[in-house]
C-alpha positions as CSV (number, residue, x, y, z in Angstrom):
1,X,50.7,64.5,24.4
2,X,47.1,62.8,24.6
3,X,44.8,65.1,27.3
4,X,42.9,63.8,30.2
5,X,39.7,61.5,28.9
6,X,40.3,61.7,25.7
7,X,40.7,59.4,22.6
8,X,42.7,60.4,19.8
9,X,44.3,58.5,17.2
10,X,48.0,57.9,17.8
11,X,50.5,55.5,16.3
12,X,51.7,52.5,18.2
13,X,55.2,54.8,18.7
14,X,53.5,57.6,20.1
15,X,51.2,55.2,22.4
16,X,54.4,53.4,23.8
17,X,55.5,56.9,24.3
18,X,52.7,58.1,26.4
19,X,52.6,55.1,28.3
20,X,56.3,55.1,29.5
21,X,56.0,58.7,30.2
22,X,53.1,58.9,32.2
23,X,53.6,55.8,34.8
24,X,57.6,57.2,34.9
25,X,55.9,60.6,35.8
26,X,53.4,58.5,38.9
27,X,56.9,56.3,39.9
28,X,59.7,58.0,40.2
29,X,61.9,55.0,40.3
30,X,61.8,54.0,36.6
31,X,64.4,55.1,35.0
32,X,65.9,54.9,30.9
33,X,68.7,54.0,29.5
34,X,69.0,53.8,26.2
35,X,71.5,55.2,23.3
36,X,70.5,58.4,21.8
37,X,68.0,58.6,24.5
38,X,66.9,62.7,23.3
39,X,68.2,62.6,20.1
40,X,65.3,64.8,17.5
41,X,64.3,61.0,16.1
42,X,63.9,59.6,20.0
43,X,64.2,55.9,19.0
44,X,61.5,55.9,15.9
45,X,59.7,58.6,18.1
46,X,59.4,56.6,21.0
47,X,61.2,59.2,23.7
48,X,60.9,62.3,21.3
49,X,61.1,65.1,23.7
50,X,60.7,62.9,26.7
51,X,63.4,65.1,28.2
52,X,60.5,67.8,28.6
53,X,58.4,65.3,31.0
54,X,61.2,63.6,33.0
55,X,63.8,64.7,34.8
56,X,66.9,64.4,33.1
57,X,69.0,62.7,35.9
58,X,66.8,59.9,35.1
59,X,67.3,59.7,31.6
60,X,70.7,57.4,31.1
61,X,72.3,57.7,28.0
62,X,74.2,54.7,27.9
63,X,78.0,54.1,26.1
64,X,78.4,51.4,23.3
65,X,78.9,48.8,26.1
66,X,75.7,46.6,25.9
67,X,76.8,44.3,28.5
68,X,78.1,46.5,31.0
69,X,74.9,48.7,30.6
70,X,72.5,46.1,30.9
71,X,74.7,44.7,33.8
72,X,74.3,48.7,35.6
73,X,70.5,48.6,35.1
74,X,69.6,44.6,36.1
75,X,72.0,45.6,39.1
76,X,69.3,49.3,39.6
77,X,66.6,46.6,39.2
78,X,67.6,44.9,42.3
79,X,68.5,47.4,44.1
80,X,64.6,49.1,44.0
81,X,64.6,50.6,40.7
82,X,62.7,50.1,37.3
83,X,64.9,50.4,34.5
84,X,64.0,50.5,30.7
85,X,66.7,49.3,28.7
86,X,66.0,50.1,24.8
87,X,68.2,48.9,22.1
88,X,67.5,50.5,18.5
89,X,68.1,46.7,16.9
90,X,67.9,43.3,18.5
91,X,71.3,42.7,17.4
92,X,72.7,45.0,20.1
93,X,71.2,43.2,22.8
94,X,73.8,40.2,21.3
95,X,76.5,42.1,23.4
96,X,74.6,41.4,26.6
97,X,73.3,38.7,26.5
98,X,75.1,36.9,29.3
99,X,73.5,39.8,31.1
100,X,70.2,39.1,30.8
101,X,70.4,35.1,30.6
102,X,72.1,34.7,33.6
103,X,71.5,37.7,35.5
104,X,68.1,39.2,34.6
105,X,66.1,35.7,34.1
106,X,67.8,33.9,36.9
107,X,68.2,36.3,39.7
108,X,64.6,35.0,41.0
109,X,64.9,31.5,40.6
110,X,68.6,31.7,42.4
111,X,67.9,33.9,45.3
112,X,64.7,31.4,45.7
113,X,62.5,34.4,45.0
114,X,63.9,36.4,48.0
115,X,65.0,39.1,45.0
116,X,63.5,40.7,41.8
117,X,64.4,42.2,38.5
118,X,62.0,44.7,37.6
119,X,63.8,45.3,34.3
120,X,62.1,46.4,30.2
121,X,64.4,45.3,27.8
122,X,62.7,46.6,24.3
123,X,64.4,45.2,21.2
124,X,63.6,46.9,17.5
125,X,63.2,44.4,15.2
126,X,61.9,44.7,11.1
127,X,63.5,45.3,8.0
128,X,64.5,48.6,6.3
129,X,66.8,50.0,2.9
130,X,70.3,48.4,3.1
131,X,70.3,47.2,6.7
132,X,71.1,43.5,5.4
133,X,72.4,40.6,7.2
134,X,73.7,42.2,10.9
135,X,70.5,44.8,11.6
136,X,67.6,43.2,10.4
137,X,67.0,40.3,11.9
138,X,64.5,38.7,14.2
139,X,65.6,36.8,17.0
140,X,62.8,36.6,19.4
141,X,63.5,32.8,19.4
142,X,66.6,33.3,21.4
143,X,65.1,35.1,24.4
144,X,61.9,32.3,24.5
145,X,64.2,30.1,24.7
146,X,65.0,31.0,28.3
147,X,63.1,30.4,31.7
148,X,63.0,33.3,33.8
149,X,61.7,35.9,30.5
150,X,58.7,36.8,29.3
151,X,58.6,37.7,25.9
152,X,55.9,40.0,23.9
153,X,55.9,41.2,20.5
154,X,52.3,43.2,20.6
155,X,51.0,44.3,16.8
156,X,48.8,46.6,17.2
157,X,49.1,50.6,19.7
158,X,46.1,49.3,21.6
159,X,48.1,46.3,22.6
160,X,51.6,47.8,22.8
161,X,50.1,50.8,25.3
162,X,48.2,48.3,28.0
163,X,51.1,45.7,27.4
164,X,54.1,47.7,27.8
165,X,52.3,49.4,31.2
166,X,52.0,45.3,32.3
167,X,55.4,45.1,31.4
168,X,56.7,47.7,33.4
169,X,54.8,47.1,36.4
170,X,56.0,43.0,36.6
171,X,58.4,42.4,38.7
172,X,60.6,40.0,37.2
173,X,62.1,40.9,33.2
174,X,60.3,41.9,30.5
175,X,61.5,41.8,26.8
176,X,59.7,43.3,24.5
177,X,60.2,43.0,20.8
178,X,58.5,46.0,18.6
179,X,58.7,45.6,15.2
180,X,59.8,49.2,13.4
181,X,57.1,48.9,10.6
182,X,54.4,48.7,13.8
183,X,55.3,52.3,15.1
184,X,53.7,54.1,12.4
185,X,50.3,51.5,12.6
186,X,47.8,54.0,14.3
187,X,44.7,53.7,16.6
188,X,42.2,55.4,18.2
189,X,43.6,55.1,22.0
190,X,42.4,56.3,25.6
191,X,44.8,58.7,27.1
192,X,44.2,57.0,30.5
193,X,46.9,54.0,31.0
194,X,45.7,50.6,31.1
195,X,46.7,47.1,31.5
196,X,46.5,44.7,29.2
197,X,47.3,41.2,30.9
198,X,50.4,39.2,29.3
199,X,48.6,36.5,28.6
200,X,48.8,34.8,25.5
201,X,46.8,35.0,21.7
202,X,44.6,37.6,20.8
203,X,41.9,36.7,17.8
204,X,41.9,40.1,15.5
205,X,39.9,38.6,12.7
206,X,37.2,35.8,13.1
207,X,36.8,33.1,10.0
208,X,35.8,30.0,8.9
209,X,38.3,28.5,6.3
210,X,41.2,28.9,7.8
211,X,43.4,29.7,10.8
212,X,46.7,31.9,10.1
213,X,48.8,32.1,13.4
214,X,51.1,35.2,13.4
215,X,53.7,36.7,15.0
216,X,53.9,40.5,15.4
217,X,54.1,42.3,11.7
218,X,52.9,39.4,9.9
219,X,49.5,39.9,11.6
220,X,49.2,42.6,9.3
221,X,50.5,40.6,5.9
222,X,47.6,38.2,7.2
223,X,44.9,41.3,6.9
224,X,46.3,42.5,3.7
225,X,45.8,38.6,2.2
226,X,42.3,38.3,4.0
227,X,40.7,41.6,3.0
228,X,41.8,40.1,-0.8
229,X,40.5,36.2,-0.1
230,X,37.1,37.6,1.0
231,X,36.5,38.7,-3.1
232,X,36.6,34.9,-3.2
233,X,34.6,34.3,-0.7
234,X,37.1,32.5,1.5
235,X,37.3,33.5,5.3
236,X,41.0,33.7,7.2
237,X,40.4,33.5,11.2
238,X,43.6,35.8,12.1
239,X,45.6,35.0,15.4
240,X,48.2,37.4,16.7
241,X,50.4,35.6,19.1
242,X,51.3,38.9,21.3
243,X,53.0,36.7,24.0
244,X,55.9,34.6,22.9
245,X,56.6,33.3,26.6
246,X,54.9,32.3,28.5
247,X,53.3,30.6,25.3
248,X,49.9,29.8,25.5
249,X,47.6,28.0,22.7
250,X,44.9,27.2,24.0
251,X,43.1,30.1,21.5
252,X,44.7,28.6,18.8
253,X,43.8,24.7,19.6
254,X,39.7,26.1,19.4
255,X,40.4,27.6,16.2
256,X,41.7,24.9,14.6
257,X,40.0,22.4,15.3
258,X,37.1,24.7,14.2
259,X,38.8,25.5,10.6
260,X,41.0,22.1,10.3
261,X,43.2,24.0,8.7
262,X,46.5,25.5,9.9
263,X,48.9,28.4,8.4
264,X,51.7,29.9,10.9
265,X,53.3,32.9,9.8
266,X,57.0,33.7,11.6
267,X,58.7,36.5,11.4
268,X,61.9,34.5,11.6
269,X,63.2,31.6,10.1
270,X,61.2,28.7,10.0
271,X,63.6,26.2,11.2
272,X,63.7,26.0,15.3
273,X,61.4,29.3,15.7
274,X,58.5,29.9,17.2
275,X,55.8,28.9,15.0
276,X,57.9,25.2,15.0
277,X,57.4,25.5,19.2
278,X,53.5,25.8,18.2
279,X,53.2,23.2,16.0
280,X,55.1,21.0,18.5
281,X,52.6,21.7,21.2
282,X,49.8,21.2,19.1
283,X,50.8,17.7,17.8
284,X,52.2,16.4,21.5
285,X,49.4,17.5,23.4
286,X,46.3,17.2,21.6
287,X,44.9,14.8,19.6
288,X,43.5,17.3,16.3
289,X,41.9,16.5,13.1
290,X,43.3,18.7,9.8
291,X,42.3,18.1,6.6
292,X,45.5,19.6,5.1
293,X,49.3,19.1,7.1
294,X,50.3,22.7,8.7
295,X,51.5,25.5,6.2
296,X,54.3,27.3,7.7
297,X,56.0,30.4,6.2
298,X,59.1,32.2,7.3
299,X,62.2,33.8,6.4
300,X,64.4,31.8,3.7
301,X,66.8,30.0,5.1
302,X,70.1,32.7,4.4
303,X,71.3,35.9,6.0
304,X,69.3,38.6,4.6
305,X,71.0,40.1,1.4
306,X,71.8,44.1,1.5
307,X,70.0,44.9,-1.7
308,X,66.4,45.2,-2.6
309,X,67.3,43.0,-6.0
310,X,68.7,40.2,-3.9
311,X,66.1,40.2,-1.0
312,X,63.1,39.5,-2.8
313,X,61.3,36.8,-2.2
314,X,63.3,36.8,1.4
315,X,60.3,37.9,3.7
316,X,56.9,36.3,3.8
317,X,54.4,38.0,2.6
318,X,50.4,38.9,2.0
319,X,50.8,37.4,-1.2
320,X,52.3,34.1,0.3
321,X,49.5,33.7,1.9
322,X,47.0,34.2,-0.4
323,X,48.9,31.7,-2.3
324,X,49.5,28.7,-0.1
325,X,45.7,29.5,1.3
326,X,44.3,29.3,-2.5
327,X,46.5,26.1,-3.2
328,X,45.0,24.2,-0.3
329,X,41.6,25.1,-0.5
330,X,41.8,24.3,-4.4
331,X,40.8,27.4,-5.8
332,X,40.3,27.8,-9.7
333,X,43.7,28.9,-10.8
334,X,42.7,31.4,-13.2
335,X,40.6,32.8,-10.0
336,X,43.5,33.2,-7.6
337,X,46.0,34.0,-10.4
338,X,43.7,37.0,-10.8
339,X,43.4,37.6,-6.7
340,X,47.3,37.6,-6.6
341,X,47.4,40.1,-9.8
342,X,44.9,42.7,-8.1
343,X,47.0,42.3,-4.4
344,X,50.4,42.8,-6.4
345,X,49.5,46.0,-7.1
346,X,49.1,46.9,-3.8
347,X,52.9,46.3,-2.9
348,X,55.2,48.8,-2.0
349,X,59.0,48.5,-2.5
350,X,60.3,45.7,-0.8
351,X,61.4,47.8,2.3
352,X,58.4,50.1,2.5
353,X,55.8,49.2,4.9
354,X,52.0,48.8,3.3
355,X,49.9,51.7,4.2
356,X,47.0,50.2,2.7
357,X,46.0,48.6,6.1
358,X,47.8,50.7,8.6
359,X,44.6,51.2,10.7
360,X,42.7,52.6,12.7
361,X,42.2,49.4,13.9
């Protein structure tokens, strides 16, 4: 654990960590539930040892019943309490679903605000060796879809520390999607807690040439692709979205129509995701001026395969970017042939996150 005052460099698992322990240690109605709550790897380190800062009787280790759980805490919500619900893949949230649709997002709207559901739902997402088709998917899409949520996916531990605290002190319910390759990103971090307001797009690299919208993860593949585009002399402005709902663009709309030019980069598929919501908002609401129609990358359109043979090529990458950004702004082939070469070498195996840019940030 951090000490008082000072600023250490911690991963974003470890600052999600001190976060939840400190404000459950200052209110002593938030509560966990979570599977394999104090098991030694704590949820990708996220409650290692938590039992050794809060009492145990409010430490739920919950059966393989996602609905019924879920049901158990949004009802604890209601009744005063602040659960955090924590699901080691998205796909187990699948099971409770009607839960948190018609429970958790419309308790508000159907008791005409009278009652609450204070309720942190956090979802692992990201890829890993031979989780395939059933654990490593990313279906943010499906909980933005519905009024009553809000929906974060911060990048970077700054963000996931002052978020997560804004999270847990909202009183209506929070999911929050971390993607697994984020946890081990690291950053120099106050021990302090803070808030950082849920409220939309964060800029984390300024530019010129071009504007690359990303969501979570791929805010990294963007940095990996720009820190090889500026040999070239060619500037990427880099937007992390952060908040998926309530979705704001207004960030994104000065950027464009600064650059002209417009890349989004999903984590899932490009077909009805979030990225297609931005582009929809962009082209219905203002009138804009790009030189070039929208790239837009995303998963290929299949269930992921098992093996590493099979899924390459699956995920978007830095060196999809650098591609599609080098074929619109007409750069000498031989040029970004030789760009592409140089960040090739860079990549790890296909389920290895890069740690040539994992921060500090």
């Amino acid at each position: 654990m951090l000490k008082k005052n000072e600023s250490l460099l911690v991963t974003y698992s470890d600052a999600i960590k001190q976060t939840m322990i400190e404000e459950a240690q200052n209110d002593k109605s938030i509560i966990f539930f979570a599977q394999g709550l104090t098991d030694p790897t704590g949820v990708f380190g996220t409650f290692k040892d938590i039992e050794k800062f809060v009492e145990k009787d409010r430490l739920i280790e919950i059966p393989v019943s996602e609905n019924g759980s879920v049901g158990i805490a949004i009802g604890s919500a209601i009744s005063g309490m602040k659960p955090i619900v924590t699901f080691h893949r998205v796909e187990f949230a699948l099971l409770a679903m009607e839960q948190i649709i018609n429970n958790a997002a419309k308790t508000s709207f159907l008791s005409a605000g009278k009652e609450n559901v204070p309720i942190v739902i956090r979802l692992i997402i990201g890829r890993g060796w031979g989780q395939g088709p059933n654990h490593s998917q990313s279906l943010e899409v499906f909980f933005a879809h519905i009024p009553g949520l809000k929906v974060i996916a911060p990048t970077f531990p700054k963000d996931a520390k002052g978020m997560m605290l804004s999270a847990i002190r909202d009183k209506n319910p929070v999911i929050i999607l971390e993607h697994r390759w984020c946890h081990y990103l690291q950053d120099k971090i106050k021990y302090n807690n803070y808030l950082t307001p849920l409220d939309g797009p964060k800029i984390i690299k300024k530019g010129k040439d071009f504007t690359i919208v990303c969501v979570s993860y791929m805010s990294i593949e963007a940095l990996i692709a720009s820190s090889f585009l500026e040999k070239i002399n060619i500037s990427l402005e880099i937007i992390d979205l952060r908040v998926l709902r309530p979705l704001k663009i207004d960030k994104i709309l000065k950027s464009i129509n600064k650059t002209k030019l417009l890349m989004t980069v999903d984590l899932g598929y490009k077909s009805f995701g979030i990225c297609s919501e931005i582009l929809a908002i962009i082209f219905c609401s203002q009138k804009i001026s790009l030189k070039h129609s929208p790239i837009r990358l995303g998963m290929a359109e299949k269930p992921t395969p098992s093996s590493r043979g099979l899924v390459v090529g699956h995920y978007p990458n830095s060196i999809d970017i650098i591609r599609e950004v080098g074929k619109v702004l007409q750069v000498d082939k031989l040029k970004l042939d030789n760009i592409i070469k140089s960040a090739k070498l860079t990549l790890p195996p296909i389920d290895v996150p890069n740690n040539i840019f994992k921060g500090p940030f």
